[in-house]
Structure formats: structure tokens, C-alpha cells
N, C-alpha and C positions, 0 to 999 in steps of 0.2 A: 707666709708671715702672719703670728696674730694678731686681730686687732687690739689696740691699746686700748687699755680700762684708763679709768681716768685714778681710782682710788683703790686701794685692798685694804683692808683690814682682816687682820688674822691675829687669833689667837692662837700660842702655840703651849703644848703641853702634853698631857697626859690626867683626865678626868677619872681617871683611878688611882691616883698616886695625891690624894686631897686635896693641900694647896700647889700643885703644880698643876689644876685644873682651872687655874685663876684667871689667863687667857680665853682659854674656854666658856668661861661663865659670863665674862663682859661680852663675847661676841654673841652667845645665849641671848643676853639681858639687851645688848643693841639689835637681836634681830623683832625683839618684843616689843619696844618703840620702833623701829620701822614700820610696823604694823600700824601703828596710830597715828604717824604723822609723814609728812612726804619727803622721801630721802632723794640725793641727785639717782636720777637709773645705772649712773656710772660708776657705782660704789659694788663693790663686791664684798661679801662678809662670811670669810672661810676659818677652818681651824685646822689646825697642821699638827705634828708630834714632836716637832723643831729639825726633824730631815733637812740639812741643807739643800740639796737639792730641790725637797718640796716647796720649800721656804723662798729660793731664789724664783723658781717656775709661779708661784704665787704674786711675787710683787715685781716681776718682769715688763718691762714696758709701761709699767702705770706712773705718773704722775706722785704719788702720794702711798708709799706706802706704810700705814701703820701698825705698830708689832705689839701683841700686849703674852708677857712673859711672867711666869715665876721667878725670881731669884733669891739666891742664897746671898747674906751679906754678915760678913765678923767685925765687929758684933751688929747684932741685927733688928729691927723692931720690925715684926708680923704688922705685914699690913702697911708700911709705910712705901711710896709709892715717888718713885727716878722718874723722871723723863728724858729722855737721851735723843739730840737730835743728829743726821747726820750731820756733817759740815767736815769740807775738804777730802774726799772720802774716808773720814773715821770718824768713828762714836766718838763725840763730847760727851761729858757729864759723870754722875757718881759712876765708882766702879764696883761694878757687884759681877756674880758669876752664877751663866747659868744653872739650872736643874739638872740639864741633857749632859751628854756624852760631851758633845761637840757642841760649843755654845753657839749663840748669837754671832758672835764676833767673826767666829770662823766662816759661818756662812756669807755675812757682810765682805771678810778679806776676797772670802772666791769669788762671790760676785761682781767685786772691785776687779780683780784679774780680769775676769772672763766678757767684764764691761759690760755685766746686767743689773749695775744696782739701779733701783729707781730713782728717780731727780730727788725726790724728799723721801726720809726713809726718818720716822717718830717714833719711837720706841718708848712700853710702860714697860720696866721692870717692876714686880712686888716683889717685895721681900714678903717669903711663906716663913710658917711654923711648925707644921707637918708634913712631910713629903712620903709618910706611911703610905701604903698599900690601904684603899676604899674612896669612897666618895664623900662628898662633902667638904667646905672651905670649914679652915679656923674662924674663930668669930672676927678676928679682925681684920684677916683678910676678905670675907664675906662683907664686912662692913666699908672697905673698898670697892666694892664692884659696883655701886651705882654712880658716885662718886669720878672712877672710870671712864664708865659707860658717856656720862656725862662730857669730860674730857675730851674723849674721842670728838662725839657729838662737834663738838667745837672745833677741833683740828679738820673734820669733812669740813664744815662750814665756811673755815677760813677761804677769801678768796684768792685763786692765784692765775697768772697769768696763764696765756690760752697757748696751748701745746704745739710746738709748730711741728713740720712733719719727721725732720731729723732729730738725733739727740746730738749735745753737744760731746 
């Protein structure tokens, strides 16, 4: 059995497909403040391609998993930013769709089934502009990622209670 993390944070995408790098680039930008300031050691800060699979094996057993995503939204403003929290096991909040094949959601139903979602599971949608083939965010979703980063920051922060050994 693994040991439980307490936190994941994953950014999920693809950093050649522009703004669907936008996951990517927050966990980029939080591992660059890690470096200057003291994070819990029980934080983990991966980046995925939205695999469900990967995606479940990622926030397994943790406490706190946060998701930060590209999304498509009709009609849409680049760069504006969902937050979607679990409760009851299903997504609350705006409905956007992901970039991927197989979005968010699907991954979240399986891991409902299969009785690996995490206790808390926080999710950034961005709404992208570009999802061409290259690197680089649009301006406003680039003008998003500190912003983000920031975000996050604060949801590690929050305190919650202390994990007992079963899950419910």
C-alpha cells in the first residue's frame, strides 16, 4: 500500500498545444516560489497529459487534490478562470469542457466508481484562446498564471483536519 501525500497539485495538459499548457505553466510558476519560501513536504507538484488513469494514480490517497486545466467555454473569454469544487462526488460550478479526448469529469466518474477520488478534489478550469500546435500561452491566459499560482498557494494553505487512518 502507498503512503498517503497529504496534497497533489497537477497540472494537466499539453505544453505544445499553447494555451492548453496553462496547467503546466502554474505548476512551472509554483515550483519557482517553492524555492523561496517553505512549502508543507507533503505537497507534491506533478504535471499529467489528462490520462485518466494518470490523473487518478496522481491524487490517490491524498488529502487535497488540486487540478489546474485548459478549458474550452461557448462563448468564452481567454483567460478567465472556474473554480470547481468536489462536493457530493460531482463537480459543482461553471460548465466548461475539456481540451483532452476524455475530459476531467470522466476521470473524476472513474474514480468515483472505483473509490479513488481524493477527500477534496479543487479544480482551475482556464478558459484558452489557442490550442494550435507550439509553445507559449495567449496574453491572457499568461496574464492568469500568477494570479493562479497564487490561488493554489492558498488552497495548500488552508487548514484542514488531520487524516485518520481509514477513508470514509
Amino acid at each position: 500500500m502507498r503512503a498517503c501525500r497529504r496534497i497533489a497539485v497537477v497540472g494537466v495538459g499539453n505544453e505544445f498545444r499553447r494555451d492548453d499548457g496553462v496547467g503546466w505553466a502554474v505548476v512551472a510558476r509554483l515550483r519557482e516560489r517553492a524555492t523561496r519560501r517553505s512549502w508543507p513536504p507533503d505537497v507534491v507538484l506533478a504535471t499529467c497529459d489528462g490520462d485518466p488513469a494518470r490523473l487518478i494514480g496522481l491524487w490517490e490517497g491524498v488529502e487535497l487534490a488540486v487540478v489546474v486545466d485548459a478549458a474550452h467555454a461557448h462563448p468564452g473569454t481567454p483567460g478567465r478562470v472556474h473554480r470547481l469544487e468536489l462536493r457530493e462526488a460531482g463537480l459543482s460550478g461553471a460548465t466548461t469542457t475539456s481540451s483532452h479526448g476524455l475530459g476531467l469529469g470522466e476521470a473524476v466518474e472513474l474514480a468515483r466508481v472505483l473509490g479513488l477520488l481524493p477527500r477534496e478534489l479543487v479544480v482551475y478550469a482556464v478558459e484558452g484562446a489557442d490550442s494550435d500546435f507550439g509553445t507559449g500561452l495567449s496574453p491572457a491566459v499568461a496574464a492568469a498564471v500568477e494570479p493562479l499560482a497564487e490561488a493554489v498557494e492558498s488552497d495548500i494553505a488552508r487548514p484542514r483536519p488531520a487524516m485518520s487512518g481509514s477513508r470514509p
